[in-house]
mmCIF file of the N, C-alpha and C atoms, coordinates in Angstrom:
data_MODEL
# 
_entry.id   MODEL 
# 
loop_
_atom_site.group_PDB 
_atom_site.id 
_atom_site.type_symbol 
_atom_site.label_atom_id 
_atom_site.label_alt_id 
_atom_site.label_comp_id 
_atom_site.label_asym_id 
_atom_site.label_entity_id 
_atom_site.label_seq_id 
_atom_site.pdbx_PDB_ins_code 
_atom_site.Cartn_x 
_atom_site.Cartn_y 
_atom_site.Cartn_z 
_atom_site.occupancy 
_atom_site.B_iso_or_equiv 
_atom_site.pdbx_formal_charge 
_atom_site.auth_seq_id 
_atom_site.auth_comp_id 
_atom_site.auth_asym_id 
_atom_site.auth_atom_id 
_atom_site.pdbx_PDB_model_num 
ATOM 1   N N  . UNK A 1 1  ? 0.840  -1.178  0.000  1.00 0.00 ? 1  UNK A N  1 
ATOM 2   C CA . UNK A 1 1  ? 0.000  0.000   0.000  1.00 0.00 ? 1  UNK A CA 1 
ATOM 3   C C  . UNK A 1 1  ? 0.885  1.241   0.000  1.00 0.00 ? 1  UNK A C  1 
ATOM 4   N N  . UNK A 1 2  ? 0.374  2.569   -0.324 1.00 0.00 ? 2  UNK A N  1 
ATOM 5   C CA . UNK A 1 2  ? 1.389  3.539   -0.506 1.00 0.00 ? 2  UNK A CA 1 
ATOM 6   C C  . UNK A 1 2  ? 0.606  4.869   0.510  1.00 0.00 ? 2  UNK A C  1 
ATOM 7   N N  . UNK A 1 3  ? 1.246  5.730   0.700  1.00 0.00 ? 3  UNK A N  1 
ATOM 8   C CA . UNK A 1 3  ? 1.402  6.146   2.063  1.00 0.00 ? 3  UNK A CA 1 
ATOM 9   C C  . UNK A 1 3  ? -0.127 7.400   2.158  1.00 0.00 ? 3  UNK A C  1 
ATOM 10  N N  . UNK A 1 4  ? -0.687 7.042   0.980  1.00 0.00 ? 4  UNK A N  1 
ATOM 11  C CA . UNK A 1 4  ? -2.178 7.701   1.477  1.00 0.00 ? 4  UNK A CA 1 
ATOM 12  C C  . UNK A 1 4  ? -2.906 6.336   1.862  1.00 0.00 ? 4  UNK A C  1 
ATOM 13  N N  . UNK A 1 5  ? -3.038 5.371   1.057  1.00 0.00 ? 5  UNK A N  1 
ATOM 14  C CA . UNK A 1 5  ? -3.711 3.793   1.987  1.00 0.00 ? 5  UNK A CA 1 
ATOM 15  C C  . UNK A 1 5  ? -3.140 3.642   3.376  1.00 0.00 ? 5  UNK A C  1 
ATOM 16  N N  . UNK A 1 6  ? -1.929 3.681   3.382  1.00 0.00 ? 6  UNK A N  1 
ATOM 17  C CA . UNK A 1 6  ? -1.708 3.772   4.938  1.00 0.00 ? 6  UNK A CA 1 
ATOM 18  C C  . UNK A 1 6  ? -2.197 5.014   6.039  1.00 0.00 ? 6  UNK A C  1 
ATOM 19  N N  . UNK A 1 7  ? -2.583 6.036   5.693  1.00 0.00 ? 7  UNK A N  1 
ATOM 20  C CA . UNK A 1 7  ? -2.961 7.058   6.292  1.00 0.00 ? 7  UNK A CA 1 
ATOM 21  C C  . UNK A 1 7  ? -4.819 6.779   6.405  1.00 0.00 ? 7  UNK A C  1 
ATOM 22  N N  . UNK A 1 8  ? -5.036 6.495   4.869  1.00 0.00 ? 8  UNK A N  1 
ATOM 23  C CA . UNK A 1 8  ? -6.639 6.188   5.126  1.00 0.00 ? 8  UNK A CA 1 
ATOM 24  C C  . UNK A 1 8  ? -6.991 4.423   6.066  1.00 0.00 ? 8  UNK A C  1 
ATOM 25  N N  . UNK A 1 9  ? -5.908 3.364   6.024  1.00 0.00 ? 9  UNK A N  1 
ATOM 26  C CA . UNK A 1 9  ? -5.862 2.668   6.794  1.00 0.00 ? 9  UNK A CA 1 
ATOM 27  C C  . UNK A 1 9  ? -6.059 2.606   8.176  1.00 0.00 ? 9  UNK A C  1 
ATOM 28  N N  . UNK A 1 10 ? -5.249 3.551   8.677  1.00 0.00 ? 10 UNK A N  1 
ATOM 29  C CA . UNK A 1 10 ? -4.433 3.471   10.156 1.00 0.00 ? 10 UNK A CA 1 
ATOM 30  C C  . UNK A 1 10 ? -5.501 4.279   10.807 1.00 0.00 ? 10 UNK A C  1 
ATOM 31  N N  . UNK A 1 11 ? -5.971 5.629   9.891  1.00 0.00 ? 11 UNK A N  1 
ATOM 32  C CA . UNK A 1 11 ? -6.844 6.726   10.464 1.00 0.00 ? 11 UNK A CA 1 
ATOM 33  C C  . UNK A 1 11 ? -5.366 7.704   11.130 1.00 0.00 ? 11 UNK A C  1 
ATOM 34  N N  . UNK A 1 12 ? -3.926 7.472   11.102 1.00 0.00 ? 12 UNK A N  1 
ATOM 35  C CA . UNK A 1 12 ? -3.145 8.327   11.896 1.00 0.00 ? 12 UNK A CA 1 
ATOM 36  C C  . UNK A 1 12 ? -3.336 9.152   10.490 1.00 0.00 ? 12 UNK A C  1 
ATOM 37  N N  . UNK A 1 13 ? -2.418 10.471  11.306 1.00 0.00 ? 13 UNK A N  1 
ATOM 38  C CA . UNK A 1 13 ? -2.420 11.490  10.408 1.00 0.00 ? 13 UNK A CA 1 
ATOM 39  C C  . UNK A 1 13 ? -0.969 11.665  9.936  1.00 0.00 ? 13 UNK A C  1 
ATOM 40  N N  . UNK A 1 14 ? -0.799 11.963  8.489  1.00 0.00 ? 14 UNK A N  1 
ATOM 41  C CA . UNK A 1 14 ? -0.027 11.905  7.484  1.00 0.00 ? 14 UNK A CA 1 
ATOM 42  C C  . UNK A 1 14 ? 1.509  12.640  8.303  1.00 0.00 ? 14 UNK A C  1 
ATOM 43  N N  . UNK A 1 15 ? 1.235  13.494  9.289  1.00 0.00 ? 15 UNK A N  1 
ATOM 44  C CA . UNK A 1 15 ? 2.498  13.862  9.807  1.00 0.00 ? 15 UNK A CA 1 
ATOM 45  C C  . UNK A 1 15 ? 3.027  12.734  11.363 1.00 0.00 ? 15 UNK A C  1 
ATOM 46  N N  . UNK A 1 16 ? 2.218  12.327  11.821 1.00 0.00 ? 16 UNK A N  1 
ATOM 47  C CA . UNK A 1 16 ? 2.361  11.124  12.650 1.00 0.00 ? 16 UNK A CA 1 
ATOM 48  C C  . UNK A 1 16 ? 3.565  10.195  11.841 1.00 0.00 ? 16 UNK A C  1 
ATOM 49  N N  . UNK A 1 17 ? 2.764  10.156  10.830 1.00 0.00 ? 17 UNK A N  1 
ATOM 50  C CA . UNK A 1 17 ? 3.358  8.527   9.774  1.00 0.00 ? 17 UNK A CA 1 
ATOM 51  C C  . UNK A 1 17 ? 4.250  8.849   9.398  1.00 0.00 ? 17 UNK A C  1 
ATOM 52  N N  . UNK A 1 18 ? 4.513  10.542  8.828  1.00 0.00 ? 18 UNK A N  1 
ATOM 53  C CA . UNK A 1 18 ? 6.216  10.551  8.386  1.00 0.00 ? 18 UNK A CA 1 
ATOM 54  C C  . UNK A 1 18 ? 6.942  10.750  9.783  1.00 0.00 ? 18 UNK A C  1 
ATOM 55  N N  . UNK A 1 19 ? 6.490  11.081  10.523 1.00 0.00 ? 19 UNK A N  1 
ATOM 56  C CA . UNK A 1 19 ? 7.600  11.035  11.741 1.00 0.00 ? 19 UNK A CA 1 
ATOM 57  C C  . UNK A 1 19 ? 7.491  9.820   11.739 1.00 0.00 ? 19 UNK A C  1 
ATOM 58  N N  . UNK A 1 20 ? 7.302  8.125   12.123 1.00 0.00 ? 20 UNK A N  1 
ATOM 59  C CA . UNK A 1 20 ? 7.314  7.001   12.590 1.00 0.00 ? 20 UNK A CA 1 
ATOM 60  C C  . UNK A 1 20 ? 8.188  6.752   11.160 1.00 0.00 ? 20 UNK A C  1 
ATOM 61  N N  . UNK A 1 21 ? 8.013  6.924   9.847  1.00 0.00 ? 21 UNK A N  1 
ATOM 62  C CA . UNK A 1 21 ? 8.688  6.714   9.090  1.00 0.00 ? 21 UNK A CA 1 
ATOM 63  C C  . UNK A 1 21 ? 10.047 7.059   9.361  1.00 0.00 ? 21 UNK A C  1 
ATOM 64  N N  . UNK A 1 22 ? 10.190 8.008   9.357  1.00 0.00 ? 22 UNK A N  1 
ATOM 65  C CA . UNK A 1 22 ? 11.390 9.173   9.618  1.00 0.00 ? 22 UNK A CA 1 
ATOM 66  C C  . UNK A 1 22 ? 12.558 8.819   10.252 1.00 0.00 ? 22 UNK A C  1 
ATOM 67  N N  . UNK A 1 23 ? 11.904 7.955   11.482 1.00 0.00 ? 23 UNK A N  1 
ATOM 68  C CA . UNK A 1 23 ? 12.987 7.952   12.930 1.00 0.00 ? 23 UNK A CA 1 
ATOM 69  C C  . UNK A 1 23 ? 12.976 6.146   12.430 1.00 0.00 ? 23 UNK A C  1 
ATOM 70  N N  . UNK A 1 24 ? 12.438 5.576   11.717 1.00 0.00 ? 24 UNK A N  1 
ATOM 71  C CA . UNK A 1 24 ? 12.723 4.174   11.434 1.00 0.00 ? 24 UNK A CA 1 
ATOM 72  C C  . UNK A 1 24 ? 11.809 3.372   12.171 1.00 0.00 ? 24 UNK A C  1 
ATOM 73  N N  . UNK A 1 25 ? 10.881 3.858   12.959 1.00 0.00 ? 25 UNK A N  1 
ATOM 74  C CA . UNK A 1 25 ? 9.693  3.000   13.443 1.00 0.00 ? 25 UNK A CA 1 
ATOM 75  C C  . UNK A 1 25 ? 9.027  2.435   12.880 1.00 0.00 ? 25 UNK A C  1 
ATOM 76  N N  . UNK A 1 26 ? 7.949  3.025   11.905 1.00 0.00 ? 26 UNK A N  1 
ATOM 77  C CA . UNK A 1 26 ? 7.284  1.977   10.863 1.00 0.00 ? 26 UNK A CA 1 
ATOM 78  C C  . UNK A 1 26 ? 8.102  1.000   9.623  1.00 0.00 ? 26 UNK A C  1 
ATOM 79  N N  . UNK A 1 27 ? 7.618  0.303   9.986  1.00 0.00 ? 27 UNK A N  1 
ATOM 80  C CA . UNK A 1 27 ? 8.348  -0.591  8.610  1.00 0.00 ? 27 UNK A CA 1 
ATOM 81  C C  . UNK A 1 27 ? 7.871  -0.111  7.510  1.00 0.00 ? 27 UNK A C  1 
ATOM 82  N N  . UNK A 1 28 ? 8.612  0.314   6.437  1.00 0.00 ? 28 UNK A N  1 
ATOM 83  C CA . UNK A 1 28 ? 8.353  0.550   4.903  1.00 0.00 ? 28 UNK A CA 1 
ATOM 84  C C  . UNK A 1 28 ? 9.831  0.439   4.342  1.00 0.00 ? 28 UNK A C  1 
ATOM 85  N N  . UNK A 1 29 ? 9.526  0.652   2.691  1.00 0.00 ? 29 UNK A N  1 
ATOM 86  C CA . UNK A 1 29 ? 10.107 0.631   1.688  1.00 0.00 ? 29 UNK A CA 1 
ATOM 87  C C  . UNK A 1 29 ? 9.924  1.783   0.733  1.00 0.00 ? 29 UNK A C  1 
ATOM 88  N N  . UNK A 1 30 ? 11.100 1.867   0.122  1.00 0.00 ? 30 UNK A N  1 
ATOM 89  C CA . UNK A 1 30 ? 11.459 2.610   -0.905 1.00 0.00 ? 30 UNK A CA 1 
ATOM 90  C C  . UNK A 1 30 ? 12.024 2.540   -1.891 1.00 0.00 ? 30 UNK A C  1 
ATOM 91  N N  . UNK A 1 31 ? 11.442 1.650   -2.921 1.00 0.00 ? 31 UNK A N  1 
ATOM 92  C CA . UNK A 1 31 ? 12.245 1.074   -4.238 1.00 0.00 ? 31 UNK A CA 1 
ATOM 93  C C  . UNK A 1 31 ? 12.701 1.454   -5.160 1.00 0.00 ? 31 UNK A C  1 
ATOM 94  N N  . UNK A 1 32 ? 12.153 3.236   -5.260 1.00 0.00 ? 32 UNK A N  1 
ATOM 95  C CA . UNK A 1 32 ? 12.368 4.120   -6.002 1.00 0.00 ? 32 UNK A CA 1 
ATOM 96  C C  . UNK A 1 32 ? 12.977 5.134   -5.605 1.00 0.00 ? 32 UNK A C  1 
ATOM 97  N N  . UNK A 1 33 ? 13.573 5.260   -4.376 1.00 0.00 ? 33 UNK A N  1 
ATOM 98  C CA . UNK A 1 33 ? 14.639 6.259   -3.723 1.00 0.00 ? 33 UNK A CA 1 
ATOM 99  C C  . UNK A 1 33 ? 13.481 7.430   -3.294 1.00 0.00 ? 33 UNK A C  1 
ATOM 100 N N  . UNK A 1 34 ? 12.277 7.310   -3.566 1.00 0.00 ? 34 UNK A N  1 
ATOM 101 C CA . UNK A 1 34 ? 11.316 9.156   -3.213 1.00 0.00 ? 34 UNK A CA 1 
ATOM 102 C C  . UNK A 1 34 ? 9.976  8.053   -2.335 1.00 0.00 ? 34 UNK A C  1 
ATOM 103 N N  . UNK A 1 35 ? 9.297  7.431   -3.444 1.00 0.00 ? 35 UNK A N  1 
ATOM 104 C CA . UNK A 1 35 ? 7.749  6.972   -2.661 1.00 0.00 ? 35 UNK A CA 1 
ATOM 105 C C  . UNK A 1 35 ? 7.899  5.864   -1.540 1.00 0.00 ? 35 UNK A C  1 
ATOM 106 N N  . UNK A 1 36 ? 6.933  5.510   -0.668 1.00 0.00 ? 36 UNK A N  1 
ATOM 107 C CA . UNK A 1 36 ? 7.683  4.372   0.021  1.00 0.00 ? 36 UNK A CA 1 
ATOM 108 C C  . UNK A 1 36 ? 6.150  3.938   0.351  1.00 0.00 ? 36 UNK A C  1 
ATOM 109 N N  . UNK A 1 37 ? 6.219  2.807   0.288  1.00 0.00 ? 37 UNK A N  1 
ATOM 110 C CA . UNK A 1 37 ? 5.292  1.211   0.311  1.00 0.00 ? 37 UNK A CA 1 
ATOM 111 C C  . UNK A 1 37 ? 5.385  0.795   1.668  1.00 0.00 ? 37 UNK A C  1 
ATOM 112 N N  . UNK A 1 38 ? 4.176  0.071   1.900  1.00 0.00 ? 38 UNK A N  1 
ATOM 113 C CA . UNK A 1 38 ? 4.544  -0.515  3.019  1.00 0.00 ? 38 UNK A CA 1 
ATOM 114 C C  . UNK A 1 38 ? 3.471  -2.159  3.018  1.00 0.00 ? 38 UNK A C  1 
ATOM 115 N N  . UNK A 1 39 ? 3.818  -2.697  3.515  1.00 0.00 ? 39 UNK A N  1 
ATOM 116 C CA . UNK A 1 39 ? 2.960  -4.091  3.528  1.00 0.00 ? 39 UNK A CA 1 
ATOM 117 C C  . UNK A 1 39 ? 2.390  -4.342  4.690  1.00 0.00 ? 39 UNK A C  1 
ATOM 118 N N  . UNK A 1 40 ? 0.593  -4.601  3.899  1.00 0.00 ? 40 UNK A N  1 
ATOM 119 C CA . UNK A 1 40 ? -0.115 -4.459  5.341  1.00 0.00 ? 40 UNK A CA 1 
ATOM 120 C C  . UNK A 1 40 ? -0.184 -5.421  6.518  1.00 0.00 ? 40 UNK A C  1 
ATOM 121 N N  . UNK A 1 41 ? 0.655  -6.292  6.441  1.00 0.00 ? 41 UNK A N  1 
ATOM 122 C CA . UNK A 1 41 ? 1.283  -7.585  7.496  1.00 0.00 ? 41 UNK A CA 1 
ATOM 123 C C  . UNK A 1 41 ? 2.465  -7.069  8.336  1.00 0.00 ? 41 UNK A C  1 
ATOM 124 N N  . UNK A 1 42 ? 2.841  -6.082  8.015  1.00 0.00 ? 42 UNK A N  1 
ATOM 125 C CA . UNK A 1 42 ? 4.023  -5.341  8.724  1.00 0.00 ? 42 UNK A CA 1 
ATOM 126 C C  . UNK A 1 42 ? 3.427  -4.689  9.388  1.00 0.00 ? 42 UNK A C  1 
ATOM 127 N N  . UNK A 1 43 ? 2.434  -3.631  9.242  1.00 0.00 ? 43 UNK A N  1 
ATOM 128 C CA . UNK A 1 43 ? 1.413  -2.850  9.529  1.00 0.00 ? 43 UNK A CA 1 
ATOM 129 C C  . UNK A 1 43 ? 0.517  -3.157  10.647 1.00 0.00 ? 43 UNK A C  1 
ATOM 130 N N  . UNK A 1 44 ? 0.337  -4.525  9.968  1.00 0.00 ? 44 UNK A N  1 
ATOM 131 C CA . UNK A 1 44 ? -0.901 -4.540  11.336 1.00 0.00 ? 44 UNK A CA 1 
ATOM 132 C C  . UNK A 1 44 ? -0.281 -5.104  12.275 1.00 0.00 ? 44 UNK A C  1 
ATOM 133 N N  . UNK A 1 45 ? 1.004  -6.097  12.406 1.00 0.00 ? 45 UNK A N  1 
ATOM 134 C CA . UNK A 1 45 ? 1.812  -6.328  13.194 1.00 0.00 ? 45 UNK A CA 1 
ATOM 135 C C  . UNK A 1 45 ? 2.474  -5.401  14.076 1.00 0.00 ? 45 UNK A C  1 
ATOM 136 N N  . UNK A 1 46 ? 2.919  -4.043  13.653 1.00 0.00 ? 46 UNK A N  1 
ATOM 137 C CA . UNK A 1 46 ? 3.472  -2.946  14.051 1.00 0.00 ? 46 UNK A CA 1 
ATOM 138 C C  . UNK A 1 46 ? 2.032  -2.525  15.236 1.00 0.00 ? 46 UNK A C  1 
ATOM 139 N N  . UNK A 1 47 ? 0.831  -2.211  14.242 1.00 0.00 ? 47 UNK A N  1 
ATOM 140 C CA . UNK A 1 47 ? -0.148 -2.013  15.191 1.00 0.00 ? 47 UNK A CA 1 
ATOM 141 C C  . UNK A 1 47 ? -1.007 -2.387  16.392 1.00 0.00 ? 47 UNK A C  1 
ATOM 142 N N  . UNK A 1 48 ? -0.007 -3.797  16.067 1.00 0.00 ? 48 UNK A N  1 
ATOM 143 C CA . UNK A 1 48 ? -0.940 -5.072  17.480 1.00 0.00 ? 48 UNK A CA 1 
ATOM 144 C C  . UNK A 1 48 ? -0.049 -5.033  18.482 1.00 0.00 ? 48 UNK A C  1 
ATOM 145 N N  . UNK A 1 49 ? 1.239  -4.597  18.017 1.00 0.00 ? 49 UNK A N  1 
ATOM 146 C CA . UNK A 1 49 ? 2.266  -4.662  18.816 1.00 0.00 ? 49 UNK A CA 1 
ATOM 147 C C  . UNK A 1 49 ? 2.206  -3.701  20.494 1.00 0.00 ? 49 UNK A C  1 
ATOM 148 N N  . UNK A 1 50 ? 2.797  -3.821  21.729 1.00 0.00 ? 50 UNK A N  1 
ATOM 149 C CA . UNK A 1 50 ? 2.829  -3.410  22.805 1.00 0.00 ? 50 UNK A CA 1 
ATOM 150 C C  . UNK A 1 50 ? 1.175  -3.198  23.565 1.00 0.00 ? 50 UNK A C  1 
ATOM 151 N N  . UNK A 1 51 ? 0.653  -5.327  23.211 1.00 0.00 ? 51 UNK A N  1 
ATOM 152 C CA . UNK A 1 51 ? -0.517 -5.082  23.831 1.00 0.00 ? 51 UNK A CA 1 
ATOM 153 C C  . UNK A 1 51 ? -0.618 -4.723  25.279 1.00 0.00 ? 51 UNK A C  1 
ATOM 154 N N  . UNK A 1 52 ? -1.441 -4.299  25.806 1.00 0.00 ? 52 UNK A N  1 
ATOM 155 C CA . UNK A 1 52 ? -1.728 -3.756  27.021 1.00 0.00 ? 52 UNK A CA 1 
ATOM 156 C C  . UNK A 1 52 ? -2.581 -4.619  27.960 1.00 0.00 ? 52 UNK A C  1 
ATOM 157 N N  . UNK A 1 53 ? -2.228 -5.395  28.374 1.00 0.00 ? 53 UNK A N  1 
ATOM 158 C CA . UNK A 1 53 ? -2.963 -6.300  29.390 1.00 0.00 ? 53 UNK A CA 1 
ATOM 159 C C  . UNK A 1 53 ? -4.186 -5.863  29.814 1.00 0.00 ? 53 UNK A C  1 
ATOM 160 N N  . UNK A 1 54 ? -4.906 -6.736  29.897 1.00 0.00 ? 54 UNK A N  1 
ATOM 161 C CA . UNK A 1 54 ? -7.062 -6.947  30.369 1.00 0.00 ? 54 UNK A CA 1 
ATOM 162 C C  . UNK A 1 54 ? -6.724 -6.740  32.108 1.00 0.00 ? 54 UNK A C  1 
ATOM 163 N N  . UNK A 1 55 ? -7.423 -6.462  32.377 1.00 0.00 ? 55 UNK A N  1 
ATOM 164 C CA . UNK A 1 55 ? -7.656 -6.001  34.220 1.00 0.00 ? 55 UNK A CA 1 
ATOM 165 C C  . UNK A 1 55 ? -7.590 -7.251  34.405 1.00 0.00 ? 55 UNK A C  1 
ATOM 166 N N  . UNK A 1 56 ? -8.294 -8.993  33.699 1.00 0.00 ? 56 UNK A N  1 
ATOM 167 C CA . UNK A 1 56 ? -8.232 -10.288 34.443 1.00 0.00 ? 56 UNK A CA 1 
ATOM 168 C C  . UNK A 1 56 ? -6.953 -10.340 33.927 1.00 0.00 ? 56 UNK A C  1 
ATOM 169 N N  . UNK A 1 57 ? -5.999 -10.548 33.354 1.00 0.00 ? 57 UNK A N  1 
ATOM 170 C CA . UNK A 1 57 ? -4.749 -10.872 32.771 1.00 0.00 ? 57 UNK A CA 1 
ATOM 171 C C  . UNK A 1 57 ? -3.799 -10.517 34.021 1.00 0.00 ? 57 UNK A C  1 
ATOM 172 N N  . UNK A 1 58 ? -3.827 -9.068  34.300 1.00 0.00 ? 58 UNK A N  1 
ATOM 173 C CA . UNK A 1 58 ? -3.409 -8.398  35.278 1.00 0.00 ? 58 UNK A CA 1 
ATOM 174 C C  . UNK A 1 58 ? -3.519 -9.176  36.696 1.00 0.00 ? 58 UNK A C  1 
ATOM 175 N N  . UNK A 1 59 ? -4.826 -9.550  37.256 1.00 0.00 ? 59 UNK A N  1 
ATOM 176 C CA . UNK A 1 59 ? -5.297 -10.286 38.212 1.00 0.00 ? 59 UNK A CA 1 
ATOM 177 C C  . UNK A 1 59 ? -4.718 -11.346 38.759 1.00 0.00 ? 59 UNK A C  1 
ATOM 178 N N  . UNK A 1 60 ? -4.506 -12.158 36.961 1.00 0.00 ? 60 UNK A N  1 
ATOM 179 C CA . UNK A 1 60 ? -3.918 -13.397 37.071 1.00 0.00 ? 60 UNK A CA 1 
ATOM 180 C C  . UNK A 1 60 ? -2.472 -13.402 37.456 1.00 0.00 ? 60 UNK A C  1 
ATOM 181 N N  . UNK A 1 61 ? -1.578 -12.682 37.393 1.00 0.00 ? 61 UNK A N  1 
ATOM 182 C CA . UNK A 1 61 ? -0.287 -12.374 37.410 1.00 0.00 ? 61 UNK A CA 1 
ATOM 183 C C  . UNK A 1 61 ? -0.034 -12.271 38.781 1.00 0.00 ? 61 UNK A C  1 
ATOM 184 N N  . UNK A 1 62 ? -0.606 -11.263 39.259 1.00 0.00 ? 62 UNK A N  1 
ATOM 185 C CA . UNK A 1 62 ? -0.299 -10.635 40.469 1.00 0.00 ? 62 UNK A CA 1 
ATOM 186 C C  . UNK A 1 62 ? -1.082 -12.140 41.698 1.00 0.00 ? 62 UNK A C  1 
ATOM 187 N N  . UNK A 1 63 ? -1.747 -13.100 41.024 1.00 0.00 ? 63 UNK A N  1 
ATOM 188 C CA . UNK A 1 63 ? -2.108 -14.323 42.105 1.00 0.00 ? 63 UNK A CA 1 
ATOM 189 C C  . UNK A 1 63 ? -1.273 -14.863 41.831 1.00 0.00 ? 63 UNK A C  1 
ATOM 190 N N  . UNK A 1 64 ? -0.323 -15.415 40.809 1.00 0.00 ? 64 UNK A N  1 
ATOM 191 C CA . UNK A 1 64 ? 0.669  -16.334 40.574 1.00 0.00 ? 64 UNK A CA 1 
ATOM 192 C C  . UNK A 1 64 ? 1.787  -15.401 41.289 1.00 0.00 ? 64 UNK A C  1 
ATOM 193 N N  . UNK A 1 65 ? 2.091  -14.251 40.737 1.00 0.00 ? 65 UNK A N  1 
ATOM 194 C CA . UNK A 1 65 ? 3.105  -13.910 41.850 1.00 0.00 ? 65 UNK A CA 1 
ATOM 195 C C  . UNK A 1 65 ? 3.163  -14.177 43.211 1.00 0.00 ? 65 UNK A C  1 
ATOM 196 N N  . UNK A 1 66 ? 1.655  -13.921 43.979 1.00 0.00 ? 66 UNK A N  1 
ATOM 197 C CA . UNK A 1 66 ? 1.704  -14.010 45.635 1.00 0.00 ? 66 UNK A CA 1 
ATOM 198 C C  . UNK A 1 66 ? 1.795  -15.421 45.949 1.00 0.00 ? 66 UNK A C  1 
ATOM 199 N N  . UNK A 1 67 ? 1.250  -16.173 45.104 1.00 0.00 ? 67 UNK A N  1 
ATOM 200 C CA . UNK A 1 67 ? 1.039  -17.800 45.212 1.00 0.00 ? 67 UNK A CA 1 
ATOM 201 C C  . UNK A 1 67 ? 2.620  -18.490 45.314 1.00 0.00 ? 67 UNK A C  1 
ATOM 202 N N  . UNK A 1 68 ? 4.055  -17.804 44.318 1.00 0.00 ? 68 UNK A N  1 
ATOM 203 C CA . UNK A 1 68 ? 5.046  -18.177 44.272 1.00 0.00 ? 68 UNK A CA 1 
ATOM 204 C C  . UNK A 1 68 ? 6.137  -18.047 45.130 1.00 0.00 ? 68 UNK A C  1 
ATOM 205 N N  . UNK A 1 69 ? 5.412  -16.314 45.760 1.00 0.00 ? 69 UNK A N  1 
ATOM 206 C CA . UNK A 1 69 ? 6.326  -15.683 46.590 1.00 0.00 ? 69 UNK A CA 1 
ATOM 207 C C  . UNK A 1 69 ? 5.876  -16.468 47.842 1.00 0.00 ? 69 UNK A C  1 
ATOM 208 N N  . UNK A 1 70 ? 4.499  -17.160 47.946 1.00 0.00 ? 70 UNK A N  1 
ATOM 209 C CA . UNK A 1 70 ? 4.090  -17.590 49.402 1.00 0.00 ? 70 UNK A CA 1 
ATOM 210 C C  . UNK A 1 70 ? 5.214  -18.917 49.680 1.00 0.00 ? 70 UNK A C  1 
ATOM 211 N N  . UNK A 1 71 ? 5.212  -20.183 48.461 1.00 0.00 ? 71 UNK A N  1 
ATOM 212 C CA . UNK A 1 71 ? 5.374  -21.315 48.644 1.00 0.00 ? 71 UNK A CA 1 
ATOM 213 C C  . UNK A 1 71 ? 6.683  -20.908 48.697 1.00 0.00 ? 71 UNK A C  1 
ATOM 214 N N  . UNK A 1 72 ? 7.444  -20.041 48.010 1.00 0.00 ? 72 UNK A N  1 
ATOM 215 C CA . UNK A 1 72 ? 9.142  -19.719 48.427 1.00 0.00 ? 72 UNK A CA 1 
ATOM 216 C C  . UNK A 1 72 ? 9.259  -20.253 49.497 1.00 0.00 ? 72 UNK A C  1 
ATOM 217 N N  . UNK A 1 73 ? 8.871  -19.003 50.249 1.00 0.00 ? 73 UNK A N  1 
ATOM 218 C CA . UNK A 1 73 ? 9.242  -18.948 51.633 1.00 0.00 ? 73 UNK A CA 1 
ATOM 219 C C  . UNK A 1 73 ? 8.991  -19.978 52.372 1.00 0.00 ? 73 UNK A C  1 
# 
């Protein structure tokens, strides 16, 4: 896709995306040295990325922690 599909994709805004471009965050390409592509499996991977844990996920953690720290001791 080319970098208005990615803008009408994402819903970010076109100066968001060249900064993430910019600093090397988003994955893309440039095969032609000016336009740059990007593939929407990179994309949505990039976008799923640094999920944020569910309040039960959270729950669960913090019982396995006390449960591990109990039987330690």
């Amino acid at each position: 896709m080319n970098f208005e599909d990615l803008a009408h994709y994402t819903g970010l805004s076109k100066s968001y995306l060249y900064k993430l471009t910019s600093t090397g965050i988003l994955p893309h390409s440039k095969p032609f040295g000016k336009c740059l592509f990007f593939d929407k499996a990179e994309i949505d991977a990039f976008l799923l990325s640094n999920k944020a844990a569910t309040a039960n996920e959270v729950d669960n953690r913090a019982a396995n922690f006390v449960t591990l720290k109990t039987v330690a001791k």
